[in-house]
C-alpha positions as CSV (number, residue, x, y, z in Angstrom):
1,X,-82.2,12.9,14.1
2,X,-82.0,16.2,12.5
3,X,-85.4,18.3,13.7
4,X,-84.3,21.6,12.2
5,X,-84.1,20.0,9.0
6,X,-87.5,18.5,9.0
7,X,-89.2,21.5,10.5
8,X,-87.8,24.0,8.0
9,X,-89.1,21.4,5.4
10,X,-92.2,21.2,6.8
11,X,-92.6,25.2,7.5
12,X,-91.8,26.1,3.7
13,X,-95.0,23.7,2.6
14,X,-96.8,25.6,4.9
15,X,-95.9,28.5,4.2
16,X,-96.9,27.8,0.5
17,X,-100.4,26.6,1.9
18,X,-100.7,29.7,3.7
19,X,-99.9,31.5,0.6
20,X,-102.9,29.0,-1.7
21,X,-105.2,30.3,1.6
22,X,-105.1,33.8,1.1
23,X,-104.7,33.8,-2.4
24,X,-108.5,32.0,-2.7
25,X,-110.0,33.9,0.2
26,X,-108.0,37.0,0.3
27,X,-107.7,36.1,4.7
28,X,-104.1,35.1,6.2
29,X,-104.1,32.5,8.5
30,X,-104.4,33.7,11.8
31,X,-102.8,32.5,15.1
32,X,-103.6,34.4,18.4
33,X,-101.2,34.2,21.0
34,X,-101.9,34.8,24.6
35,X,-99.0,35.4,27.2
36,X,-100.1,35.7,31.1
37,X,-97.6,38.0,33.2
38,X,-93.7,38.6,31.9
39,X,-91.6,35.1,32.4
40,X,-88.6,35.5,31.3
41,X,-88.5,32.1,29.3
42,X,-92.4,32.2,27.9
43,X,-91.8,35.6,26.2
44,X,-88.8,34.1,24.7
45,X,-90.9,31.6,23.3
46,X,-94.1,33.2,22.4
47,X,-91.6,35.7,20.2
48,X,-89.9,33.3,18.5
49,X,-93.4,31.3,17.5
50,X,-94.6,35.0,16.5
51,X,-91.6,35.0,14.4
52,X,-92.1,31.8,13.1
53,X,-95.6,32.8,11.8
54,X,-94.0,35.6,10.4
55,X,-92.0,33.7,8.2
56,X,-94.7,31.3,7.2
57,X,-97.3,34.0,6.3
58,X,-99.3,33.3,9.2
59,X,-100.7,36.2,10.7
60,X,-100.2,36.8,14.4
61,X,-102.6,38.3,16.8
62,X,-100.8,38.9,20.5
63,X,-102.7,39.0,23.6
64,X,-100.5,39.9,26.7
65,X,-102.4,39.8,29.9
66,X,-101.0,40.9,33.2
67,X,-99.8,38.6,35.9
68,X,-102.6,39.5,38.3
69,X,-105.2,38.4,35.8
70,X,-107.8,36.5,37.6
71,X,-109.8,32.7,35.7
72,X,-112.5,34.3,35.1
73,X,-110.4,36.8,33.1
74,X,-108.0,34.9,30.9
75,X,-111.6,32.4,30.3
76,X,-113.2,35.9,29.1
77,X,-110.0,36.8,26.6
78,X,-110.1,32.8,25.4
79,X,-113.7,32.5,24.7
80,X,-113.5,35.7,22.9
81,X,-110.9,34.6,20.4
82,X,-112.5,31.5,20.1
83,X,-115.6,33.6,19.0
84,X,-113.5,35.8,16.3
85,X,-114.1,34.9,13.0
86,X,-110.6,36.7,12.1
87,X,-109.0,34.6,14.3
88,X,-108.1,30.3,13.3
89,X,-105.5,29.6,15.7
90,X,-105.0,29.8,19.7
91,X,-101.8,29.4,21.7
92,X,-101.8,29.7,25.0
93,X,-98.9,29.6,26.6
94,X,-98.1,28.3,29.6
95,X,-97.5,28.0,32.6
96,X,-100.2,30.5,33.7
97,X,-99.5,31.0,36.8
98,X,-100.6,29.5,40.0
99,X,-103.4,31.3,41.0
100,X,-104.9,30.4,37.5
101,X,-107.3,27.1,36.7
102,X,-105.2,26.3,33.8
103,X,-107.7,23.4,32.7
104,X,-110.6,26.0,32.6
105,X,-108.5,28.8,30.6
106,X,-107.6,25.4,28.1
107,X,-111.4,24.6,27.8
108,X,-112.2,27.9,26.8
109,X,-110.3,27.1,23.5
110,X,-113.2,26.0,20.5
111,X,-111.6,22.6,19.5
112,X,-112.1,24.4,15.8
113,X,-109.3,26.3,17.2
114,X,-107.3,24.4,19.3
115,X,-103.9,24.4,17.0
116,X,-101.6,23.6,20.1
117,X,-103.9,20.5,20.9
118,X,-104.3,21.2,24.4
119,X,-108.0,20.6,25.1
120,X,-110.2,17.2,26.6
121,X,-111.3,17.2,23.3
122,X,-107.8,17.3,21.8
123,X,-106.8,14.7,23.5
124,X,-109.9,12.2,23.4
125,X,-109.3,12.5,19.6
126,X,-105.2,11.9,19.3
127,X,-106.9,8.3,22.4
128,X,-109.4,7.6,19.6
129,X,-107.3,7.8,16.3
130,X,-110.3,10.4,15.4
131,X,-109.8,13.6,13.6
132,X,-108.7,16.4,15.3
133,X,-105.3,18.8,16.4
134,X,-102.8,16.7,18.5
135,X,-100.5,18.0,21.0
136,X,-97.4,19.8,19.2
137,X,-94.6,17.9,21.1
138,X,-95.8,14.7,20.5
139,X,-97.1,15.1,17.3
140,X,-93.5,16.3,15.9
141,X,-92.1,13.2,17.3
142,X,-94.0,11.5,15.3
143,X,-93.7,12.9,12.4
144,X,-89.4,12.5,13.4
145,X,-89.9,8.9,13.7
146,X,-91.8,8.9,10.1
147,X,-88.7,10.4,8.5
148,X,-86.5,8.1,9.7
149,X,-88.7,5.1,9.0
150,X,-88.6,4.0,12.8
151,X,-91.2,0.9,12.6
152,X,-93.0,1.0,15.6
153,X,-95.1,-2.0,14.9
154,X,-94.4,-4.6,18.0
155,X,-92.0,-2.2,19.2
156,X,-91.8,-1.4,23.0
157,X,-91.7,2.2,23.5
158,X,-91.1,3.7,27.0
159,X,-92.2,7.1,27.9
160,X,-91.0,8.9,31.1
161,X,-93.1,11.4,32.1
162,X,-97.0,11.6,31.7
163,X,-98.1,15.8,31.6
164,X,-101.3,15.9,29.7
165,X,-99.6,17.6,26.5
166,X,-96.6,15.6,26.5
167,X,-96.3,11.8,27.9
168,X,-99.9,11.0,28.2
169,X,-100.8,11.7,24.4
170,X,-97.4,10.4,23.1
171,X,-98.2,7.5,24.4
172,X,-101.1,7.4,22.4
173,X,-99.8,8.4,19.2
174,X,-97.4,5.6,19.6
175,X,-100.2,2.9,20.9
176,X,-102.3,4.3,18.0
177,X,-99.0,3.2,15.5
178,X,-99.0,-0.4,17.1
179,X,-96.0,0.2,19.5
180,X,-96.5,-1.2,22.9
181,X,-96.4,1.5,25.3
182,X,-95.3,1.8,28.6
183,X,-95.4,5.1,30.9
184,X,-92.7,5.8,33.9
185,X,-93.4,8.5,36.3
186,X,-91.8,9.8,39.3
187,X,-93.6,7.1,41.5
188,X,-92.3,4.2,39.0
189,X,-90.5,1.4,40.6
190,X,-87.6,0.4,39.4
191,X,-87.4,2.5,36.5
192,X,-83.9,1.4,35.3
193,X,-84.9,-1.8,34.3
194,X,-87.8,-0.3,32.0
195,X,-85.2,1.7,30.4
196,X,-83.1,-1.0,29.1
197,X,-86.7,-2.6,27.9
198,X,-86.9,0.2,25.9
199,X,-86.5,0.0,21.6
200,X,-88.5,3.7,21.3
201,X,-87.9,5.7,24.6
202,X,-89.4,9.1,24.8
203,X,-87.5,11.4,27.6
204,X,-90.1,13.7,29.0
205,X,-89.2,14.3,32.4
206,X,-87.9,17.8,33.1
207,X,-84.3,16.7,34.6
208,X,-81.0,17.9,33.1
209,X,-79.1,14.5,31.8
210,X,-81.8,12.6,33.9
211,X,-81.3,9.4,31.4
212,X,-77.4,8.1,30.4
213,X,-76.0,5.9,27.9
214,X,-75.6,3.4,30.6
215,X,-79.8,2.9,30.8
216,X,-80.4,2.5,27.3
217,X,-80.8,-0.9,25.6
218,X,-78.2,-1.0,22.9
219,X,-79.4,0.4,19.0
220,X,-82.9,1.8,21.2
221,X,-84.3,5.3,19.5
222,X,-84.0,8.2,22.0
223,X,-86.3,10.7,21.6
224,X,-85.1,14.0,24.4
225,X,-88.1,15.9,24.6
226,X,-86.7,17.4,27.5
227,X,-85.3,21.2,27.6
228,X,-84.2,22.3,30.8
229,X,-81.4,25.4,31.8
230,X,-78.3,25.9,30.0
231,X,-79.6,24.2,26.6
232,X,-79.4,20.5,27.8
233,X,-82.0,17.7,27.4
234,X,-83.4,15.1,29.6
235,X,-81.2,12.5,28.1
236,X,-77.1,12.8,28.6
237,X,-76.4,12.9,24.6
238,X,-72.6,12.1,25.1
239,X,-73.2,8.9,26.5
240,X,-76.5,8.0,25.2
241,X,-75.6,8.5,21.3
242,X,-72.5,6.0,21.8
243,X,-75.4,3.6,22.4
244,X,-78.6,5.0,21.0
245,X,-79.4,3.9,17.2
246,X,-81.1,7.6,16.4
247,X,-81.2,10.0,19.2
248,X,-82.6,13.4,19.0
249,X,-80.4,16.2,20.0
250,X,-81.3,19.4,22.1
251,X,-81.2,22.3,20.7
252,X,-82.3,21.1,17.0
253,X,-84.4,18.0,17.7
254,X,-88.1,17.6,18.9
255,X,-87.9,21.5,19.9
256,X,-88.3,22.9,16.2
257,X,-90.4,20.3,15.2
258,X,-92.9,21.1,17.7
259,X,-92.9,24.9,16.3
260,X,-93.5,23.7,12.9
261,X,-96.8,21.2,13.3
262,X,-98.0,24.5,15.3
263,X,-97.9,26.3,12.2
264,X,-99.5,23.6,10.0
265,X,-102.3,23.4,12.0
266,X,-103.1,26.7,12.5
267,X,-103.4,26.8,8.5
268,X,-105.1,23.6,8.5
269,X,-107.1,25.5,10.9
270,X,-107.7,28.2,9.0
271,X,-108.5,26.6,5.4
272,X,-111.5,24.7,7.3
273,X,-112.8,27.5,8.8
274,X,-112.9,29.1,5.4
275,X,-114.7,26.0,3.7
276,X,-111.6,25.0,1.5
């Protein structure tokens, strides 16, 4: 399942929606990105998504913010940019560091604003089937499983791994398309045999080639949402495509896909906020 493809689709309509948005209104889009401390592997990212917006004429407002910064803080900076008329969009990444209440720095995000679909708000809507942003990850796989015409209807799709911006709302996306869903977690027993149940399985799990062709239920869809050192997923592709009717590689699968519904909603975002 080719993700680059789909997300370089998807970015070019964007971009040419961005373009219709500040041709009416004479505003870019605007996404504001805020980065806590120096990790290696969350500047990487928040550059290349600043890049990304770049290319898609979305403008990008960065916010870096010292390791040491305290809640009360990084809830200040949030509510701020949630308050900023110039502003559609926030991103903030994470992890924030320990010392941080993560949920509280989330909650500080308006909901009008929440692009990376990371709030209680956020995620009631994508339980509901209501209006509102989903969570990036799981709303590219999605979209993935729309362009290859995976019918979910009946289907049993397995998700391994339940993080609040990952499993957990996958597994409502895919409820809310009439799969039946089952989550595995690190206390799952027996999680073998739910992996050969599995038509749809969704690898979320955060463990190098944690899931092998051997697991899999012959012509299941593997969805690797995993990324983990040295460019591998969650899922051992060697042995798992051999197996797997669709499989999503990594690099090139759910990873760009997840960059480009960022960018659509932060325009989406931004033409509501602007009354078009």
């Amino acid at each position: 399942m080719d993700g680059t493809a789909l997300a370089r689709r998807t970015t070019e309509e964007t971009a040419a929606e961005a373009a219709r948005v500040l041709e009416r209104t004479g505003t870019a889009p605007c996404l504001a990105t805020v980065l806590v401390g120096e990790d290696p592997a969350s500047v990487t990212y928040v550059r290349m998504k600043r890049r990304r917006c770049e290319q898609a004429g979305i403008r990008s407002k960065h916010v870096p913010l010292p390791a040491t910064v305290t809640t009360a803080e990084l809830v200040d900076t949030v509510t701020a940019l949630s308050e900023d008329p110039g502003v559609h969009g926030i991103l903030l990444q994470h992890p924030v560091g320990p010392h941080i209440d993560e949920r509280a720095a989330f909650e500080a995000i308006s909901p009008a604003k929440d692009v990376d679909g990371v709030t209680m708000h956020s995620f009631a809507a994508m339980g509901f089937g209501l209006p509102g942003f989903a969570s990036c990850t799981p709303a590219g796989i999605m979209r993935l499983l729309a362009e290859y015409e995976v019918d979910l209807t009946g289907k049993h799709a397995v998700v391994v791994g339940r993080s609040a911006i990952l499993g957990k709302p996958a597994g409502m996306l895919l409820l809310g398309r009439d799969a039946t869903v089952t989550y595995c977690h690190s206390r799952t027993t027996d999680l073998s045999r739910h992996l050969r149940e599995a038509d749809v399985l969704i690898a979320a799990v955060g463990r190098p080639r944690f899931i092998r062709g051997e697991d899999l239920k012959p012509g299941a869809v593997v969805i690797d949402a995993g990324y983990n050192e040295g460019n591998v997923g969650d899922v051992d592709f060697a042995s798992a495509s051999t197996r797997a009717s669709l499989i999503t590689p990594v690099p090139g699968g759910v990873g760009p896909m997840t960059i480009a519904v960022l960018l659509e909603q932060t325009v989406h975002a931004a033409r509501t906020q602007l009354g078009l």
